[in-house]
PDB file with SEQRES, HELIX, SHEET and CRYST1 records, atoms N, CA, C and O in Angstrom:
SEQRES   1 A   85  UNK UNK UNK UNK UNK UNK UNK UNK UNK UNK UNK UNK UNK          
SEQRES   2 A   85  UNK UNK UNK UNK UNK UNK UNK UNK UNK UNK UNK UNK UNK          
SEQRES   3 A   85  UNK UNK UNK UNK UNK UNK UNK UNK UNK UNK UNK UNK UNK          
SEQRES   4 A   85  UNK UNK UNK UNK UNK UNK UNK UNK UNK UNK UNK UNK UNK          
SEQRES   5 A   85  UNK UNK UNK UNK UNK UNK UNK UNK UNK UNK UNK UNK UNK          
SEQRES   6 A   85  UNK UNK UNK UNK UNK UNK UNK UNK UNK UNK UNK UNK UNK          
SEQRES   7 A   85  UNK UNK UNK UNK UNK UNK UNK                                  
HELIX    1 AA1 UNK A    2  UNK A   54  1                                  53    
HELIX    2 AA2 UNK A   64  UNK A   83  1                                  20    
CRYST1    1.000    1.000    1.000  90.00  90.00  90.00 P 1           1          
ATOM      1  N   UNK A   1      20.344 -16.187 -39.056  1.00  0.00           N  
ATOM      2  CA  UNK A   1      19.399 -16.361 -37.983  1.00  0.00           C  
ATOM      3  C   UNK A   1      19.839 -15.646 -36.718  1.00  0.00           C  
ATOM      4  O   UNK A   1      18.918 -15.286 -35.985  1.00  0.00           O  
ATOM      5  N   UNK A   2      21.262 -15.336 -36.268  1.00  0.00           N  
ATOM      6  CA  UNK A   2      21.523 -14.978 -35.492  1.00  0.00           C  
ATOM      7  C   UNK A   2      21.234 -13.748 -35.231  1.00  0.00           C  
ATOM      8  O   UNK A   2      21.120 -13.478 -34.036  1.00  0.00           O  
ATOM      9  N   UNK A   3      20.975 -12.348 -36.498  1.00  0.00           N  
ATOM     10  CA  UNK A   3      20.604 -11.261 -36.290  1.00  0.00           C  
ATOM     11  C   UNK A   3      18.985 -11.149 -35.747  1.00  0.00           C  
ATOM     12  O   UNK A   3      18.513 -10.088 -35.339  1.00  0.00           O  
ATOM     13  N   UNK A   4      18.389 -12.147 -35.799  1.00  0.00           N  
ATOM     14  CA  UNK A   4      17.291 -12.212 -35.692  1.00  0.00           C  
ATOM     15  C   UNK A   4      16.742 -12.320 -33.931  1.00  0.00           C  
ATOM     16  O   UNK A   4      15.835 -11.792 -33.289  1.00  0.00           O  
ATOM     17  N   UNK A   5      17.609 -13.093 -33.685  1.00  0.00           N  
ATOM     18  CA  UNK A   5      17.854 -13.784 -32.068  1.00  0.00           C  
ATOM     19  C   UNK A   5      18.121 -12.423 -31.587  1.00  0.00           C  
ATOM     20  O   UNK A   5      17.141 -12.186 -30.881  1.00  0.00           O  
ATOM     21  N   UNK A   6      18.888 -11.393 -31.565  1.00  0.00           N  
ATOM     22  CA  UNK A   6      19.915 -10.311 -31.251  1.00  0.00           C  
ATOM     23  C   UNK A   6      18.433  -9.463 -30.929  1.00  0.00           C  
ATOM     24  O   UNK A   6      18.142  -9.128 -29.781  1.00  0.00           O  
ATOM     25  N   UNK A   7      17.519  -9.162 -32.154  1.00  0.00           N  
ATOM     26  CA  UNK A   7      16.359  -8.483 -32.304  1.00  0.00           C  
ATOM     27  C   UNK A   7      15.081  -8.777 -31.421  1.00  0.00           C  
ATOM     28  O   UNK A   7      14.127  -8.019 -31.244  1.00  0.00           O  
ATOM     29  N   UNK A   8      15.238  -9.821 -30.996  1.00  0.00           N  
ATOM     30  CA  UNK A   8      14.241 -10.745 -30.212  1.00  0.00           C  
ATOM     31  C   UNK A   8      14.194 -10.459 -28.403  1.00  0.00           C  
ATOM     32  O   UNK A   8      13.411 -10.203 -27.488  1.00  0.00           O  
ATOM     33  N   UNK A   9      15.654 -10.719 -28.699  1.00  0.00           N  
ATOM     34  CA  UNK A   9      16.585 -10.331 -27.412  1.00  0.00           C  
ATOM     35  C   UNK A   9      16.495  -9.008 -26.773  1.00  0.00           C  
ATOM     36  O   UNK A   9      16.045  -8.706 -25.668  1.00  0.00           O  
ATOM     37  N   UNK A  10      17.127  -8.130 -27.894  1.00  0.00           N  
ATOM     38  CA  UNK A  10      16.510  -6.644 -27.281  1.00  0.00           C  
ATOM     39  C   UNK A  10      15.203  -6.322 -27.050  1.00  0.00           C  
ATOM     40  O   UNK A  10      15.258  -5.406 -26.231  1.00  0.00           O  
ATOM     41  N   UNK A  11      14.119  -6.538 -27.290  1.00  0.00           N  
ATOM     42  CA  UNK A  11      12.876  -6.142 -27.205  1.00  0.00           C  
ATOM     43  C   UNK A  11      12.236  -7.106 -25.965  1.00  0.00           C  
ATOM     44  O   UNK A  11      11.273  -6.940 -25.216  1.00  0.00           O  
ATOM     45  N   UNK A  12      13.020  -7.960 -26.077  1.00  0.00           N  
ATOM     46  CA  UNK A  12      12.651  -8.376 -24.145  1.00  0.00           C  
ATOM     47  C   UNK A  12      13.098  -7.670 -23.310  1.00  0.00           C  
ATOM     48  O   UNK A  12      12.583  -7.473 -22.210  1.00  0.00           O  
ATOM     49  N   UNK A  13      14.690  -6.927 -23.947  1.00  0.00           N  
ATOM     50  CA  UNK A  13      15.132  -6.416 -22.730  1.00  0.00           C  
ATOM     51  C   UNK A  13      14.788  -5.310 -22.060  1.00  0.00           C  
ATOM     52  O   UNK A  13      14.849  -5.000 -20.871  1.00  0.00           O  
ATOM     53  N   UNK A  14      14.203  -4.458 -23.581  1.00  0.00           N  
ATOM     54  CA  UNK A  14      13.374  -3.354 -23.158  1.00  0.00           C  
ATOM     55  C   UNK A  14      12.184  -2.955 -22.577  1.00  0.00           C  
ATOM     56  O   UNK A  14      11.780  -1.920 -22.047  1.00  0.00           O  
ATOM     57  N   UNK A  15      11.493  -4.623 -22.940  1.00  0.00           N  
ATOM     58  CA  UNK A  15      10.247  -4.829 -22.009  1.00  0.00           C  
ATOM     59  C   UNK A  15      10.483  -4.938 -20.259  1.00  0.00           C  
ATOM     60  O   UNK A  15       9.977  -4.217 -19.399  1.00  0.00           O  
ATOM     61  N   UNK A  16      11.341  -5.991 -20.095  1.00  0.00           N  
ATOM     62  CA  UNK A  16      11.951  -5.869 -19.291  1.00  0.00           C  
ATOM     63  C   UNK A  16      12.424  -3.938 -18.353  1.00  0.00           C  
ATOM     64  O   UNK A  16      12.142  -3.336 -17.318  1.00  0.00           O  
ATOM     65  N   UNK A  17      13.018  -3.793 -19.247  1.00  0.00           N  
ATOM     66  CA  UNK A  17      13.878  -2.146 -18.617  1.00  0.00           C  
ATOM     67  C   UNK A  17      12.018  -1.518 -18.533  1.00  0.00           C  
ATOM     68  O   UNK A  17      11.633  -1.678 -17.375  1.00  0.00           O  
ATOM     69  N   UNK A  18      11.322  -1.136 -19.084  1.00  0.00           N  
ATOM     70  CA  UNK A  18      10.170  -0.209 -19.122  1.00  0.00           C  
ATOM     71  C   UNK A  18       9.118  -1.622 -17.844  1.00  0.00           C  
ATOM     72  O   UNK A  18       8.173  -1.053 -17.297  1.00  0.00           O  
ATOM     73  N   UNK A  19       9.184  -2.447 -17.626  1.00  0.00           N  
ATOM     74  CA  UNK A  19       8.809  -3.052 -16.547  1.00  0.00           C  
ATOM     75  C   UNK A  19       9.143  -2.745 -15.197  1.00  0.00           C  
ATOM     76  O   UNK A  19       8.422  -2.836 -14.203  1.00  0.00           O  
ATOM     77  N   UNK A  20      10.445  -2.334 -15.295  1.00  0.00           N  
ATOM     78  CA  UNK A  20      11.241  -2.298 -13.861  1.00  0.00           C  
ATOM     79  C   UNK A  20      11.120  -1.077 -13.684  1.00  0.00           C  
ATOM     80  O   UNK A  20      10.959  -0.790 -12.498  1.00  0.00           O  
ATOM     81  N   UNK A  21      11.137   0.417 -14.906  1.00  0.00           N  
ATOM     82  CA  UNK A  21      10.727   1.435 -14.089  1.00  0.00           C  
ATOM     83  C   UNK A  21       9.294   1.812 -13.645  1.00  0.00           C  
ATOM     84  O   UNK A  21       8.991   2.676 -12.823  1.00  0.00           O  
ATOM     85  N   UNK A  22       8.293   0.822 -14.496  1.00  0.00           N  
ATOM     86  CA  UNK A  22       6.879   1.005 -13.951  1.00  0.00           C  
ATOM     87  C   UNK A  22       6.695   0.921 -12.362  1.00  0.00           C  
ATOM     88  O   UNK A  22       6.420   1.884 -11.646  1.00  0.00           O  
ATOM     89  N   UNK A  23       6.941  -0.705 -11.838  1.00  0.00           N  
ATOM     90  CA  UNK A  23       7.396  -1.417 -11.154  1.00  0.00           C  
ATOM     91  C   UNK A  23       7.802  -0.160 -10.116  1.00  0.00           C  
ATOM     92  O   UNK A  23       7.192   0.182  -9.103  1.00  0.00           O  
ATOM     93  N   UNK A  24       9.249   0.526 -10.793  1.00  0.00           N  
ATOM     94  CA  UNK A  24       9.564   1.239  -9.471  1.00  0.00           C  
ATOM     95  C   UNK A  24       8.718   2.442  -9.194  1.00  0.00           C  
ATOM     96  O   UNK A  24       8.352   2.662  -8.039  1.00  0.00           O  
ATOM     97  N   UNK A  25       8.286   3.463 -10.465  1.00  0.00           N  
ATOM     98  CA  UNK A  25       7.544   4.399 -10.226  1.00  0.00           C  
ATOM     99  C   UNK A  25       6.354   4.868  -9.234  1.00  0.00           C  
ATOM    100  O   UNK A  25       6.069   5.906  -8.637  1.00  0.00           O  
ATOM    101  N   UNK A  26       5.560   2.995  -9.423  1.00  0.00           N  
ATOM    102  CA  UNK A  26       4.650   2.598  -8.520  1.00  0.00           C  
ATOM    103  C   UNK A  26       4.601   2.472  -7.496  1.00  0.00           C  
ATOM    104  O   UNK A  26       3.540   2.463  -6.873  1.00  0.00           O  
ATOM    105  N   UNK A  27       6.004   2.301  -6.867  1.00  0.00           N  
ATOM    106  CA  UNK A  27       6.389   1.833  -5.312  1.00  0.00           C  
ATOM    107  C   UNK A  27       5.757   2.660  -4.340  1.00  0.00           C  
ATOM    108  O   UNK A  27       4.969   2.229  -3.498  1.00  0.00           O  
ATOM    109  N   UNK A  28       6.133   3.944  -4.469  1.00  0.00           N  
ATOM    110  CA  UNK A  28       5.332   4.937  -3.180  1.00  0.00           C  
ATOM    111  C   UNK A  28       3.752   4.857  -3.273  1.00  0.00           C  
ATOM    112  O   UNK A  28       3.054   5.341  -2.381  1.00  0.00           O  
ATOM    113  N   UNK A  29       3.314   4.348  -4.173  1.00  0.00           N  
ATOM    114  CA  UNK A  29       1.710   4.303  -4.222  1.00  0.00           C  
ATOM    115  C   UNK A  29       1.532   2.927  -3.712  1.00  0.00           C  
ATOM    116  O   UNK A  29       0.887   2.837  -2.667  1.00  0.00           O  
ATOM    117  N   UNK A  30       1.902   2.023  -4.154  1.00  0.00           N  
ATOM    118  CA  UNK A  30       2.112   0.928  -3.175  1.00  0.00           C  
ATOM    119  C   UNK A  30       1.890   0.578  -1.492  1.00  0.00           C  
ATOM    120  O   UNK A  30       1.090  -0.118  -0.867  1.00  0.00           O  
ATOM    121  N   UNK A  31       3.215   1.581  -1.074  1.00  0.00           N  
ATOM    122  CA  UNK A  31       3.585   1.236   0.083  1.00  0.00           C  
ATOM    123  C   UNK A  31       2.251   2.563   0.674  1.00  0.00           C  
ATOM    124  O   UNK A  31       2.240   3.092   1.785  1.00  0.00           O  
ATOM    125  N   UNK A  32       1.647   2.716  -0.016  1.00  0.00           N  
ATOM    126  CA  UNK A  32       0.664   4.042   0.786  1.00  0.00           C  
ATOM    127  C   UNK A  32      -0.418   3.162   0.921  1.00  0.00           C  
ATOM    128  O   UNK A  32      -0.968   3.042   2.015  1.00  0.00           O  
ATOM    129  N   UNK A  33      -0.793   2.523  -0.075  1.00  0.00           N  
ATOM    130  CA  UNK A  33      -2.202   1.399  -0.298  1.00  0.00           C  
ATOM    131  C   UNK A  33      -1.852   0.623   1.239  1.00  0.00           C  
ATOM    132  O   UNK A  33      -2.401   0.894   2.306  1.00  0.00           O  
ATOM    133  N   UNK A  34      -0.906  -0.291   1.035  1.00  0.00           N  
ATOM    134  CA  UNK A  34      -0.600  -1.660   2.064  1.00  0.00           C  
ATOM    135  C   UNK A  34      -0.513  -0.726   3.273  1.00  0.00           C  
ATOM    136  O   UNK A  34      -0.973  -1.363   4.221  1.00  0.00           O  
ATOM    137  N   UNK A  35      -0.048   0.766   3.766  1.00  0.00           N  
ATOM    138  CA  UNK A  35       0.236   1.116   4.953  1.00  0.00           C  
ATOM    139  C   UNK A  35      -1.502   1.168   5.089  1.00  0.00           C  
ATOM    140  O   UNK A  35      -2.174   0.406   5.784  1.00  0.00           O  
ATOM    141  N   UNK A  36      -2.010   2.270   4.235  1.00  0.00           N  
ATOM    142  CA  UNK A  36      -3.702   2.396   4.711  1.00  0.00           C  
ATOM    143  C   UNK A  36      -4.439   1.145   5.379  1.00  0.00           C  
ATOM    144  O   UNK A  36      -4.800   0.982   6.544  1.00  0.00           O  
ATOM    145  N   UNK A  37      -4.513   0.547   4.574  1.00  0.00           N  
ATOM    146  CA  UNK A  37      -5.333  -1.416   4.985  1.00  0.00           C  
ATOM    147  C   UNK A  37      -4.356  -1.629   5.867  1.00  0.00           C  
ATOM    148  O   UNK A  37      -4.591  -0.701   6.642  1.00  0.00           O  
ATOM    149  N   UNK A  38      -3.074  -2.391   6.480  1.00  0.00           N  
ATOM    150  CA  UNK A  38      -2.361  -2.551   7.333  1.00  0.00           C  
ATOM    151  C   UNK A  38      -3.395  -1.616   8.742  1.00  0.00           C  
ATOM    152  O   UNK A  38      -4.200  -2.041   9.571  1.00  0.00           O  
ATOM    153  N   UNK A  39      -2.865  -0.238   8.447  1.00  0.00           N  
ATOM    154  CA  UNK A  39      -3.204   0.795   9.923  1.00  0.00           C  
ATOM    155  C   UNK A  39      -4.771   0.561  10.050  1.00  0.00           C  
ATOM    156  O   UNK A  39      -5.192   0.716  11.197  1.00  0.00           O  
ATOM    157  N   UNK A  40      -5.845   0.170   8.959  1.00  0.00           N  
ATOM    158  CA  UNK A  40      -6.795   0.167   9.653  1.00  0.00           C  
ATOM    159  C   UNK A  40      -7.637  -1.660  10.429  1.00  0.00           C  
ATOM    160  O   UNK A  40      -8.474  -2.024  11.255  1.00  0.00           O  
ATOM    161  N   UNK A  41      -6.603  -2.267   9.368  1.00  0.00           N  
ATOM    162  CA  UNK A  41      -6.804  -3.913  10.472  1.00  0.00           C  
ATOM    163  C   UNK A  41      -6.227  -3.929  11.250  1.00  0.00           C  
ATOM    164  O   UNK A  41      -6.635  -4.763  12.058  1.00  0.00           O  
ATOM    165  N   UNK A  42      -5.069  -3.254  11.677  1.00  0.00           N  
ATOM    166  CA  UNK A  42      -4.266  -3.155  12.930  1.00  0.00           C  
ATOM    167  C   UNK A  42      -5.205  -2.430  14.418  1.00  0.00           C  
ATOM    168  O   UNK A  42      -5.254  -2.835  15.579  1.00  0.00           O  
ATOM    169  N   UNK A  43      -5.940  -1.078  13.671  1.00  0.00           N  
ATOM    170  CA  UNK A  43      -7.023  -0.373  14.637  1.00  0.00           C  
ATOM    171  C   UNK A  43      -8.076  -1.261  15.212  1.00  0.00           C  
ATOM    172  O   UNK A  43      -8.567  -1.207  16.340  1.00  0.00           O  
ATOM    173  N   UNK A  44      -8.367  -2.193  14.112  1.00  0.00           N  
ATOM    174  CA  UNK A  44      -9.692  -2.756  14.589  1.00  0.00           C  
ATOM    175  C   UNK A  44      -9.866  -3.880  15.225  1.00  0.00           C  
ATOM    176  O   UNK A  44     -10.917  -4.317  15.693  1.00  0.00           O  
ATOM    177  N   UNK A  45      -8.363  -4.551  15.242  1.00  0.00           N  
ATOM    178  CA  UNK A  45      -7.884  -5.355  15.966  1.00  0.00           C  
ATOM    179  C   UNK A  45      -8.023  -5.140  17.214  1.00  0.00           C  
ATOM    180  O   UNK A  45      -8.524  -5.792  18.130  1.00  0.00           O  
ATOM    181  N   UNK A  46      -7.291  -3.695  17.111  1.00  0.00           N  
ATOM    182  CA  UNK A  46      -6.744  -3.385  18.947  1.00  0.00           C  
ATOM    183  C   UNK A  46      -8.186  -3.099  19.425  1.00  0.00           C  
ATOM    184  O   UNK A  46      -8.361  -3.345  20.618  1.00  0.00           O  
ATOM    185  N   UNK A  47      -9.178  -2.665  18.794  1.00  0.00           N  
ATOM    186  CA  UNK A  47     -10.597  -2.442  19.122  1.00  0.00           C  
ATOM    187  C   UNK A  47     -11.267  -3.018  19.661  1.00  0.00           C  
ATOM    188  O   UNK A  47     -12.089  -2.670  20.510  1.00  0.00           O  
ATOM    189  N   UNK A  48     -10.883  -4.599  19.014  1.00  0.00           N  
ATOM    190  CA  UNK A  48     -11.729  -5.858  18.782  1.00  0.00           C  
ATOM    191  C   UNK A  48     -11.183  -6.286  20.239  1.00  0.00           C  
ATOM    192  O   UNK A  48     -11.913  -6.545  21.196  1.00  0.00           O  
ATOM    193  N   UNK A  49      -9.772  -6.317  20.242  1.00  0.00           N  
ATOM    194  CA  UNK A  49      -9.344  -7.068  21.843  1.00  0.00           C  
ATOM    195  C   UNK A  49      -9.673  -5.976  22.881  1.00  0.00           C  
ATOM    196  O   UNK A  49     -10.031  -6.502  23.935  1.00  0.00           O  
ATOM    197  N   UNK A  50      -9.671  -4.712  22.927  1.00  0.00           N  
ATOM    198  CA  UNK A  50     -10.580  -3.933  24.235  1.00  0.00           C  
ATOM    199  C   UNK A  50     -11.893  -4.223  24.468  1.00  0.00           C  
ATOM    200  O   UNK A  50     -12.439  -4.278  25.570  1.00  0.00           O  
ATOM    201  N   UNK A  51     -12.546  -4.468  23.040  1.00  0.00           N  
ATOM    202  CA  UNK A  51     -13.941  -4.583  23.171  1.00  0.00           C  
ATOM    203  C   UNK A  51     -14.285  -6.123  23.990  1.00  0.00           C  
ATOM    204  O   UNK A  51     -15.209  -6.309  24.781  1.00  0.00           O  
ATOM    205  N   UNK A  52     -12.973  -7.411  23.420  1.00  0.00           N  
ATOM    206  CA  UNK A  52     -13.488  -8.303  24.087  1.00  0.00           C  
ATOM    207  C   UNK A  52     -12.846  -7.822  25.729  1.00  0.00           C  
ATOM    208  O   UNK A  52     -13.510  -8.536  26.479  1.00  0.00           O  
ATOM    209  N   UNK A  53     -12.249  -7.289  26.287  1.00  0.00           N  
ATOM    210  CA  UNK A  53     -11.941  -7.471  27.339  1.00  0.00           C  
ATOM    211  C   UNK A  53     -12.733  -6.737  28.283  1.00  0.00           C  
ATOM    212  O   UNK A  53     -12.898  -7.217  29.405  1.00  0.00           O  
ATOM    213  N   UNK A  54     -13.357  -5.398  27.905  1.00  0.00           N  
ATOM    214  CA  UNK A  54     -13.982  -4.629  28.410  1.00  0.00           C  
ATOM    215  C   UNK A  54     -15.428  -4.671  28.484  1.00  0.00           C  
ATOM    216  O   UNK A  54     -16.131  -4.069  29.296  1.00  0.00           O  
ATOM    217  N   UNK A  55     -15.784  -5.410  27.596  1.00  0.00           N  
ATOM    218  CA  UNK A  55     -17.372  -6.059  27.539  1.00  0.00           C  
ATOM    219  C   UNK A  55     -18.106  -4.650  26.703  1.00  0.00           C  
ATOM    220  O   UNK A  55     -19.302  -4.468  26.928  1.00  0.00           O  
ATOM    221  N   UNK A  56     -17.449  -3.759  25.833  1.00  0.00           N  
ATOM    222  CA  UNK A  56     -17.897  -2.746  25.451  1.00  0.00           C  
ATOM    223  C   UNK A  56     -18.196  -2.669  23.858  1.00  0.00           C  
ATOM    224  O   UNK A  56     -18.284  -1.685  23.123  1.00  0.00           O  
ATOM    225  N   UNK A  57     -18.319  -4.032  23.590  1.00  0.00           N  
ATOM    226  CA  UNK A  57     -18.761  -3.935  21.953  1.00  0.00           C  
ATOM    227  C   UNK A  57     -20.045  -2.695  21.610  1.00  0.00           C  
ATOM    228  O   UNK A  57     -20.728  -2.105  22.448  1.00  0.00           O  
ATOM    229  N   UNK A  58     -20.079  -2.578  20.360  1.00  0.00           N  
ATOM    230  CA  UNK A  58     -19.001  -2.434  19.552  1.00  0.00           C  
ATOM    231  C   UNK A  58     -17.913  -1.128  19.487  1.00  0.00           C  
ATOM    232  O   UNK A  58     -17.348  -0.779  18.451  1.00  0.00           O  
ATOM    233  N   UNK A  59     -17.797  -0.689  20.387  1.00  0.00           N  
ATOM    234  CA  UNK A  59     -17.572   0.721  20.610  1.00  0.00           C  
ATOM    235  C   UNK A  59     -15.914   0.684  20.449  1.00  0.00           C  
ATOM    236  O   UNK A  59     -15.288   1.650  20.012  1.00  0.00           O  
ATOM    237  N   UNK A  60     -15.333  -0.484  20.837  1.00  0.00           N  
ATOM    238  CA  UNK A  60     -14.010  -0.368  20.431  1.00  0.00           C  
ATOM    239  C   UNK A  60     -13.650  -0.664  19.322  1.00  0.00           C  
ATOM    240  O   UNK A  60     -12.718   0.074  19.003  1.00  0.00           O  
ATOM    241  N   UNK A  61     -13.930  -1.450  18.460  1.00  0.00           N  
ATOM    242  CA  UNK A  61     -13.773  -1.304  17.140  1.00  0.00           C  
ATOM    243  C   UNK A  61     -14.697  -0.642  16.147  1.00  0.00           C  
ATOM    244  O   UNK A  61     -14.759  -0.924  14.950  1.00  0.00           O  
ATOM    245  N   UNK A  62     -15.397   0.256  16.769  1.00  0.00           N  
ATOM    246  CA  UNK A  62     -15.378   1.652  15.921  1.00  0.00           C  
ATOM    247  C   UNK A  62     -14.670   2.944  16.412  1.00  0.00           C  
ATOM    248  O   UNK A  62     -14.745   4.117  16.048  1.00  0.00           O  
ATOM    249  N   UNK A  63     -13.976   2.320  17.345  1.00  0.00           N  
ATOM    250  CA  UNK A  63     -13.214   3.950  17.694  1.00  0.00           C  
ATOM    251  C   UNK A  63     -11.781   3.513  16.827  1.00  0.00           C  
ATOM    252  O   UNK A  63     -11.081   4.206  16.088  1.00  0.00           O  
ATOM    253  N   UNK A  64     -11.642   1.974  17.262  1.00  0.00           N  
ATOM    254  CA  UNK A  64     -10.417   1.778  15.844  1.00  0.00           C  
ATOM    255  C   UNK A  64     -10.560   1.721  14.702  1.00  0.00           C  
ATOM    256  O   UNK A  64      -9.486   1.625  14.109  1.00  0.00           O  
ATOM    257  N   UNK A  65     -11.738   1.739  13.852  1.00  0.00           N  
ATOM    258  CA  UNK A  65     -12.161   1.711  12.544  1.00  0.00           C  
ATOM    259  C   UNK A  65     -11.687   3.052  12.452  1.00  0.00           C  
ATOM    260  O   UNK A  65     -10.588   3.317  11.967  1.00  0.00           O  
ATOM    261  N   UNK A  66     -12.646   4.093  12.996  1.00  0.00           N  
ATOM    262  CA  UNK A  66     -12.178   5.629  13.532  1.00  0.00           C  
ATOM    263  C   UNK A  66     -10.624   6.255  13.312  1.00  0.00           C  
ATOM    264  O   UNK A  66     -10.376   7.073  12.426  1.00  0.00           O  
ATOM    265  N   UNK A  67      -9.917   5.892  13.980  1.00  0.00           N  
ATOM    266  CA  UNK A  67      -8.255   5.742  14.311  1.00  0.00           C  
ATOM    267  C   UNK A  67      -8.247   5.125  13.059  1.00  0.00           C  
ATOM    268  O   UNK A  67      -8.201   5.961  12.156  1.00  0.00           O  
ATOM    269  N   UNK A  68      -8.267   4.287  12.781  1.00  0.00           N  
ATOM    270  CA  UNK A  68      -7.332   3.533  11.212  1.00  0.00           C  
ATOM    271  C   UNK A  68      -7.776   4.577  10.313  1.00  0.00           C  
ATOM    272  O   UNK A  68      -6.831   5.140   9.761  1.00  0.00           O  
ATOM    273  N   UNK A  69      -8.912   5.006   9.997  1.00  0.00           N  
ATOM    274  CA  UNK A  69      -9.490   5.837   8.480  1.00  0.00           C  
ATOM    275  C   UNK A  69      -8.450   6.860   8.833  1.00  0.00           C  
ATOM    276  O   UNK A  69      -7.849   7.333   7.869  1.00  0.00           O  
ATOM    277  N   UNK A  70      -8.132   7.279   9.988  1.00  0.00           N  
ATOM    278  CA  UNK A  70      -7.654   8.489   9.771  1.00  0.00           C  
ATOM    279  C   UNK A  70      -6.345   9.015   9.764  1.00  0.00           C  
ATOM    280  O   UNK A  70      -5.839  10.060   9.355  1.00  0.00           O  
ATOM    281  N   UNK A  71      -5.891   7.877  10.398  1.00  0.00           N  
ATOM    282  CA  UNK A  71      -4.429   7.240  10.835  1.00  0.00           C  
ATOM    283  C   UNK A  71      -3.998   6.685   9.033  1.00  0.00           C  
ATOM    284  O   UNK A  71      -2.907   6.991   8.553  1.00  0.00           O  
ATOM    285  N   UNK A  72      -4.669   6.158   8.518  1.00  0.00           N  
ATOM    286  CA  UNK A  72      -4.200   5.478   7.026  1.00  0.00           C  
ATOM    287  C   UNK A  72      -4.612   6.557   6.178  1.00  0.00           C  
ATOM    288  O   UNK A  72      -3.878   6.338   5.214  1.00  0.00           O  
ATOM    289  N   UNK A  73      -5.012   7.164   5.993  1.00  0.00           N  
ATOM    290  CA  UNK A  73      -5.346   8.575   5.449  1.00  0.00           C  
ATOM    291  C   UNK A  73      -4.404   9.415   5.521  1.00  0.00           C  
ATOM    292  O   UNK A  73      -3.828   9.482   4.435  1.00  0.00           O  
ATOM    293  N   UNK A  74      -3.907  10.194   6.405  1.00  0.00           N  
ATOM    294  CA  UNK A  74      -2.836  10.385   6.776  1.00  0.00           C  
ATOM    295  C   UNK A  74      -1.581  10.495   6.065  1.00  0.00           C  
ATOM    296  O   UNK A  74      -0.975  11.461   5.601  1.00  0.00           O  
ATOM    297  N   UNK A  75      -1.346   9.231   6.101  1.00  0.00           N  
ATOM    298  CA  UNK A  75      -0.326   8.321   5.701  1.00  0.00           C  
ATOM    299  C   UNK A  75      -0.457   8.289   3.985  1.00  0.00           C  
ATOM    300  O   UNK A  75       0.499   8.530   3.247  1.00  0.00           O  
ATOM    301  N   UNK A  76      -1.563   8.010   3.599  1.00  0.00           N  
ATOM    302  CA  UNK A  76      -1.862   8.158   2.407  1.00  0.00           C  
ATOM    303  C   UNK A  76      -1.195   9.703   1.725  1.00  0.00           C  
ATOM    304  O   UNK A  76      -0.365   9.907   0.839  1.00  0.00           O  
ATOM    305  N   UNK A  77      -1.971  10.594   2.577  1.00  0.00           N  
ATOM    306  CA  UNK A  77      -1.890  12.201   1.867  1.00  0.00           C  
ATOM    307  C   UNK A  77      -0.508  12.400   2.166  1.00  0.00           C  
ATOM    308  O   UNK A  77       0.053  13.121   1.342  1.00  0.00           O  
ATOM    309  N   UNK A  78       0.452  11.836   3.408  1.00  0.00           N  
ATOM    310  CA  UNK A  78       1.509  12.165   3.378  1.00  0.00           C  
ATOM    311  C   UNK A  78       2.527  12.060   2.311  1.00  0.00           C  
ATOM    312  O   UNK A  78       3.441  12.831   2.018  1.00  0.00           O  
ATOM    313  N   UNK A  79       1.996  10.415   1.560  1.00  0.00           N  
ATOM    314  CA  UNK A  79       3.056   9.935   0.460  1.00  0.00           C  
ATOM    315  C   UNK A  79       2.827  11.021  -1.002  1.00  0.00           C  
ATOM    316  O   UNK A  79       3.621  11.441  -1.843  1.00  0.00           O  
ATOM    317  N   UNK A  80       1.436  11.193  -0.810  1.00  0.00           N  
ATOM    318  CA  UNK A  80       0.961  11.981  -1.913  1.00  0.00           C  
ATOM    319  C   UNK A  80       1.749  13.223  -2.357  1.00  0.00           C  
ATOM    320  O   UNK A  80       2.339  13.575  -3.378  1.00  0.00           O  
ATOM    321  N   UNK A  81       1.447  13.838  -0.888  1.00  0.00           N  
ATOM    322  CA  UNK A  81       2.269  15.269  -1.038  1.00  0.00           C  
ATOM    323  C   UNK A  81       3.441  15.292  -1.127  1.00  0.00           C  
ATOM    324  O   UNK A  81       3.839  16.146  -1.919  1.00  0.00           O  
ATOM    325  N   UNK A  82       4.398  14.558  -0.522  1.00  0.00           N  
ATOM    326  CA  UNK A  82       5.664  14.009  -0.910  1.00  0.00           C  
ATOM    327  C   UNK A  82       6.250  13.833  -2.085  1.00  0.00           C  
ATOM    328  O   UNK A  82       7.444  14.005  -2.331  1.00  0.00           O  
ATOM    329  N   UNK A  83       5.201  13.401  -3.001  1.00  0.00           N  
ATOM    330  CA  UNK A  83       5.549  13.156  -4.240  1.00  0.00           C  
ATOM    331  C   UNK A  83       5.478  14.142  -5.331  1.00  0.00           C  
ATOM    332  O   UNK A  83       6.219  14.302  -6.301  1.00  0.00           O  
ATOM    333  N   UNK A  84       4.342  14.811  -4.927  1.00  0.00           N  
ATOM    334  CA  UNK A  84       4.126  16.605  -5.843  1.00  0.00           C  
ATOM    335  C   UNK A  84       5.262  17.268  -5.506  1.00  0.00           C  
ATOM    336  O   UNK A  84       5.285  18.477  -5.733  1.00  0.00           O  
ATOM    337  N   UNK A  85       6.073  16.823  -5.085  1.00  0.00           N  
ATOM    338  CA  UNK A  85       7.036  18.565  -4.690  1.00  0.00           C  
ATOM    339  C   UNK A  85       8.331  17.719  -5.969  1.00  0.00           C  
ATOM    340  O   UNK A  85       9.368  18.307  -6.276  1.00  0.00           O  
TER     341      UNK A  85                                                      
END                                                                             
């Protein structure tokens, strides 16, 4: 029975090992997704509090909607190209 356990064992571990390099492969696509969404709720935030302070709805959170698409975009194509070379 014990060769059996041994057989069981490895094929977790390899699930395991081919998990962790998916896992890592994925990372820069990751951190490009969460920066995009991050930079553009962060824009529309800062939008949202000029707009309330300035009495200028909606104009500040479309100039930060504006700023985030392009600002997280950016950021996006940066990781991209980064990664082709």
């Amino acid at each position: 029975m014990k060769g059996h356990e041994s057989g069981s064992d490895s094929r977790f571990e390899n699930s395991l090992n081919y998990f962790q390099k998916i896992i890592t492969q994925s990372g820069p696509a990751a951190v490009a997704s969460y920066s995009l969404v991050g930079t553009i709720i962060i824009c529309i935030a800062l939008g949202w509090l000029v707009d309330s302070k300035k009495g200028t709805s909606p104009y500040g959170v479309l100039a930060g909607l504006g700023l985030g698409l392009i600002s997280g975009f950016y950021q996006l194509a940066k990781t991209i190209w980064r990664n082709d070379k």
